[in-house]
C-alpha atoms as one frame of an Amber mdcrd trajectory, in Angstrom:
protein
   0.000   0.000   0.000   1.358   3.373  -0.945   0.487   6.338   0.904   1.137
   9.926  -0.730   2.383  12.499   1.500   1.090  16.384   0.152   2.430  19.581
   0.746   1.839  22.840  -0.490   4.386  24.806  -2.948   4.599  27.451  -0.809
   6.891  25.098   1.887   9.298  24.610  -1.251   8.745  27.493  -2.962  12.498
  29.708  -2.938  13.237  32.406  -1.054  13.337  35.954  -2.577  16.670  38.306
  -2.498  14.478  40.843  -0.428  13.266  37.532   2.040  17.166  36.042   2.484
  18.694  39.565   3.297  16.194  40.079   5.911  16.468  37.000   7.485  19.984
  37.418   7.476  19.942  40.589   9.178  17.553  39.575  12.063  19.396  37.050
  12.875  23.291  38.890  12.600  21.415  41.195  15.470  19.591  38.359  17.359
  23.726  36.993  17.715  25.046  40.331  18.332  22.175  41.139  20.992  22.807
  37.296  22.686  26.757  38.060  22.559  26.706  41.490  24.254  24.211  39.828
  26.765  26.520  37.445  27.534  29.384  39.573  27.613  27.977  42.333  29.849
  28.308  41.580  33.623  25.229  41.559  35.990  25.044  43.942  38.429  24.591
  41.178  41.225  27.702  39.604  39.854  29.761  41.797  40.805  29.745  42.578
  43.989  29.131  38.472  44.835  33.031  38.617  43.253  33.750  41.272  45.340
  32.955  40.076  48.395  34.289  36.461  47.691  37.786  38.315  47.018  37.521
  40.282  50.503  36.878  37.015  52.478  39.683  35.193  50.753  41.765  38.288
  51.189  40.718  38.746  54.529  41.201  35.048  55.201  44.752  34.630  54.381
  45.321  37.665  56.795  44.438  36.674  59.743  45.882  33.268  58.945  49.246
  34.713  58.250  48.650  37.169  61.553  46.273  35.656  63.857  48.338  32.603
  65.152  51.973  34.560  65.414  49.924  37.081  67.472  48.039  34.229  69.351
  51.666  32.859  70.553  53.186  36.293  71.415  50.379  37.054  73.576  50.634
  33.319  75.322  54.086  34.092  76.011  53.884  37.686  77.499  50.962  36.635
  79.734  52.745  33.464  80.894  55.698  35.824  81.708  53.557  38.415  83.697
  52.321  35.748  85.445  55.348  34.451  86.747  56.316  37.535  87.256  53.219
  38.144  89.726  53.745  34.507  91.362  57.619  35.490  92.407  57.294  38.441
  94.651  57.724  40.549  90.805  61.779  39.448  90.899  61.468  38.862  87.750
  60.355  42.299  86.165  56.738  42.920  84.308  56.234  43.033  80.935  55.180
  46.388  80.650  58.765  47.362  83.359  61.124  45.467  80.408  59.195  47.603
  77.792  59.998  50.969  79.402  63.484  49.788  80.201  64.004  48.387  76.503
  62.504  51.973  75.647  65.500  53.806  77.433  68.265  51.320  76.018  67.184
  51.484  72.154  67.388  55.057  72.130  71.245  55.271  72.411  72.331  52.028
  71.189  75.919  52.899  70.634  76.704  55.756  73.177  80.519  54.850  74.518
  81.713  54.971  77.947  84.622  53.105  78.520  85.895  49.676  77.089  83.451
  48.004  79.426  80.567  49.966  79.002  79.171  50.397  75.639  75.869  50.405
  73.775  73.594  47.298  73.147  74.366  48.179  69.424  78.210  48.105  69.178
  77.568  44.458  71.190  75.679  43.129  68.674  78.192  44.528  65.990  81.447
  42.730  67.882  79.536  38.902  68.019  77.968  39.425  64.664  82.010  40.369
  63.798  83.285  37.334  65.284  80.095  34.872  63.878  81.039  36.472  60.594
  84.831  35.429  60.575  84.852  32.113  62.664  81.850  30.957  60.349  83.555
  31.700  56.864  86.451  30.277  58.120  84.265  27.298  58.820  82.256  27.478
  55.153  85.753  27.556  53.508  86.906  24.821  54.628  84.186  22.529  56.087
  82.549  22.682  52.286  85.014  21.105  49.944  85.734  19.012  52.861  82.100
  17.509  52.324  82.813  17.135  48.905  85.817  15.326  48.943  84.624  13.103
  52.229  81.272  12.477  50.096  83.470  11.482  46.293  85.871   9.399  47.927
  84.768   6.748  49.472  88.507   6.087  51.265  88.462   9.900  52.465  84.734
   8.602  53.944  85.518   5.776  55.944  88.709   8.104  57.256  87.018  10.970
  58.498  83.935   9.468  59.583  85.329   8.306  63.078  86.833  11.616  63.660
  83.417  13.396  62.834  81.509  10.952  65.152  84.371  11.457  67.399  84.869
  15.122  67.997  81.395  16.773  66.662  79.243  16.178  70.406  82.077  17.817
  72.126  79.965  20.685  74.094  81.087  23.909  72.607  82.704  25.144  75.696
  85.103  22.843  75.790  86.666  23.837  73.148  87.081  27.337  74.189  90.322
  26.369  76.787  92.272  24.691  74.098  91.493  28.245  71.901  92.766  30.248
  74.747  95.935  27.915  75.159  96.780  27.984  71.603  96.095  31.637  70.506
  96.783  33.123  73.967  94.088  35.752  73.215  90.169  36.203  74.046  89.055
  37.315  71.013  90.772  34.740  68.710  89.549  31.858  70.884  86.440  32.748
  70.346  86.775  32.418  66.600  88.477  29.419  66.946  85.134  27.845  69.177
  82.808  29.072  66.389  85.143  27.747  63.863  85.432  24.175  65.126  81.376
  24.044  66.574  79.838  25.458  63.129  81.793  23.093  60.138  80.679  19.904
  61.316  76.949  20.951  59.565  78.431  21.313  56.985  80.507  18.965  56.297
  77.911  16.300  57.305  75.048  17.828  54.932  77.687  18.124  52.105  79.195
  14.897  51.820  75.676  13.259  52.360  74.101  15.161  49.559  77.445  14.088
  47.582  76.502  10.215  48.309  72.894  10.887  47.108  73.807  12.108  43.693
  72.011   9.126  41.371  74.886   6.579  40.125  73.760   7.208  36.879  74.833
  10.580  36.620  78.230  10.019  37.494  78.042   6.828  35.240  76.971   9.292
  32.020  80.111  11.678  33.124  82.334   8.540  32.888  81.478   7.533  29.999
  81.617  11.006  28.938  85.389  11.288  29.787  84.283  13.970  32.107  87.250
  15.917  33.737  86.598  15.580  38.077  86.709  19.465  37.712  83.179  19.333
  35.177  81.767  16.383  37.362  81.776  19.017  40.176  80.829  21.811  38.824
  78.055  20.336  36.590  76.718  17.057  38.021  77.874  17.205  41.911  77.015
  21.055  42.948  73.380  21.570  41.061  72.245  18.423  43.215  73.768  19.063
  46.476  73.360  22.389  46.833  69.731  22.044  48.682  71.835  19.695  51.207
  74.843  22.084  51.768  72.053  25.601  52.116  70.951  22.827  54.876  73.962
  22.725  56.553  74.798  26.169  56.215  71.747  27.115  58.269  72.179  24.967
  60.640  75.953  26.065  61.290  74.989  30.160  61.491  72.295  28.671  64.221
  74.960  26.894  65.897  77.782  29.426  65.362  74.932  31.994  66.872  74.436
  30.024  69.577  78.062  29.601  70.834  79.339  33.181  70.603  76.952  34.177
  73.416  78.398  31.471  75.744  82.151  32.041  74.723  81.908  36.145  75.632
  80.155  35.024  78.777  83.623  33.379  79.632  85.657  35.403  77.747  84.823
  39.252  78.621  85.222  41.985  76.152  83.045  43.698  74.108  79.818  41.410
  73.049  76.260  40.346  73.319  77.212  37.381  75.926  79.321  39.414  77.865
  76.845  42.328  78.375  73.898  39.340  79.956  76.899  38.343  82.023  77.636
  41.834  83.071  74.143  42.576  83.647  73.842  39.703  86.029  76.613  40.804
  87.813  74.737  44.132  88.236  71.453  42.559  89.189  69.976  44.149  86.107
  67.615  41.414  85.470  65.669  43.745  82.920  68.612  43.886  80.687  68.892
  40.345  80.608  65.273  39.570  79.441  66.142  42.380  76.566  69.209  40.904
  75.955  67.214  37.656  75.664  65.146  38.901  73.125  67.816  40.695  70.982
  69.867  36.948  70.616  66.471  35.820  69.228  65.592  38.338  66.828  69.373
  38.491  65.660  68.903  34.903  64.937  65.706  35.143  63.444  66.773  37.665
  60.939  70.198  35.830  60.234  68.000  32.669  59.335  65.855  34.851  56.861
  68.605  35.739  54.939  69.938  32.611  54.524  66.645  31.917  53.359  66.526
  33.786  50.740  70.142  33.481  49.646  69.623  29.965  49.071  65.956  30.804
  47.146  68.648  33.184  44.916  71.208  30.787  44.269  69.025  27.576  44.192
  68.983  26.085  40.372  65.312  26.315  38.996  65.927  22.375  38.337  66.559
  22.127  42.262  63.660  24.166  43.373  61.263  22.997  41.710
């Protein structure tokens, strides 16, 4: 059975010129009208996106402020209330703030060799951390390196590191003052000897971690031992010797202020120890803070010279 499906010519009857370029137009400005409706933010849009950005903003604030602050309170009321529970021996906060007030505003006044400005304290340790730590970078560095290549230099030094690197700092400081006959040199000499063994420790261990296959390529390679270091060895253990570099300025840091304790002179140690001899007790706590924040900001700039000299390959 065949069924016959009719339609009328109009349906299939052509378009005119006059018909197409009108239909054409409407719908060139039905797109354009759709587009710019698109394109054309909503006035409840934008301040939604507004507000979004001043919570995250806001947000990443108080995270980066809040718990700092959160701490530094904790640790000023736990000292005023010792302070209150020991007859106030120990001075207030707000009795170290005026006193800190009235040292910080001459620093570096001079009134004998014994009595001289919080500033030119910090100046003499930060002197002696400087040389007694390059002296240790100098040589406790390539001494990683070679320790960390060789596997005979390795199992020769390794007892003597084991051996002589829990030594207590201090006791170091009588052999400096029987060798150099001199405060000020043994001193160096304590940070010297206390600050390389980070060093050399981090250095030859990142050495040892370098993949096999590396130094397998470079043999092949013919590779001079001068191009092994510089272009294989140093871009890989350069994250482990930044390591140990921070850790020695901590340590170095650390030891200066017990050796001028002992040693007199001109220096942060030896002003708490001639505070305590004065019963100054709120010199002390401001000399306690100083060491920290001394330390703090030598840590930062470590920081970010190893960010500079980091490799991109290494950082990321």
């Amino acid at each position: 059975m065949v069924s016959a499906v009719f339609h009328s010519p109009l349906e299939h009857a052509p378009a005119t010129p006059a018909t197409a370029i009108t239909n054409i137009a409407n719908n060139a400005q039905t797109a354009s009208a759709a587009a710019a409706k698109a394109s054309k933010p909503t006035r409840s849009s934008t301040p939604a996106r507004a507000a979004r950005d001043w919570t995250a903003l806001s947000r990443t604030f108080w995270l980066a402020v809040l718990p700092p602050a959160l701490g530094l309170g904790l640790l000023v009321g736990l000292w005023a209330l010792v302070s209150a529970s020991t007859g106030r021996s120990i001075p207030t906060p707000y009795e170290t703030w005026l006193q800190a007030v009235e040292v910080f505003s001459n620093p570096f006044y001079r009134n004998g060799p014994n009595d001289q400005g919080v500033g030119w304290n910090v100046l003499a340790s930060l002197q002696r951390v400087a040389v007694g730590f390059g002296l240790a970078a100098v040589v406790g560095i390539p001494a990683g390196f070679a320790i960390g290549r060789f596997a005979f230099l390795s199992r020769m030094f390794n007892p003597l590191i084991s051996l002589l690197r829990p030594v207590s700092p201090l006791a170091w400081l009588p052999i400096g003052l029987l060798v150099f006959k001199g405060a000020n040199p043994a001193a160096i000499w304590t940070i010297f000897i206390c600050s390389i063994w980070p060093m050399v420790i981090n250095t030859a261990v990142g050495v040892q971690r370098v993949p096999q296959d590396y130094l397998n390529v470079a043999r092949v390679l013919n590779l001079s031992e001068w191009k092994v270091l510089t272009k294989i060895l140093f871009p890989s253990v350069l994250p482990y010797m930044l390591t140990g570099v921070r850790l020695a300025v901590g340590t170095a840091w650390l030891v200066i202020v017990a050796a001028e304790m002992l040693t007199g002179g001109v220096g942060i140690g030896f002003w708490v120890w001639d505070e305590w001899n004065n019963l100054n007790v709120k010199n002390i706590i401001i000399a306690i803070f100083v060491i920290g924040i001394v330390g703090l900001l030598l840590e930062a700039a470590l920081v970010k010279l190893a960010t500079a000299f980091t490799f991109e390959e290494v950082r990321t």
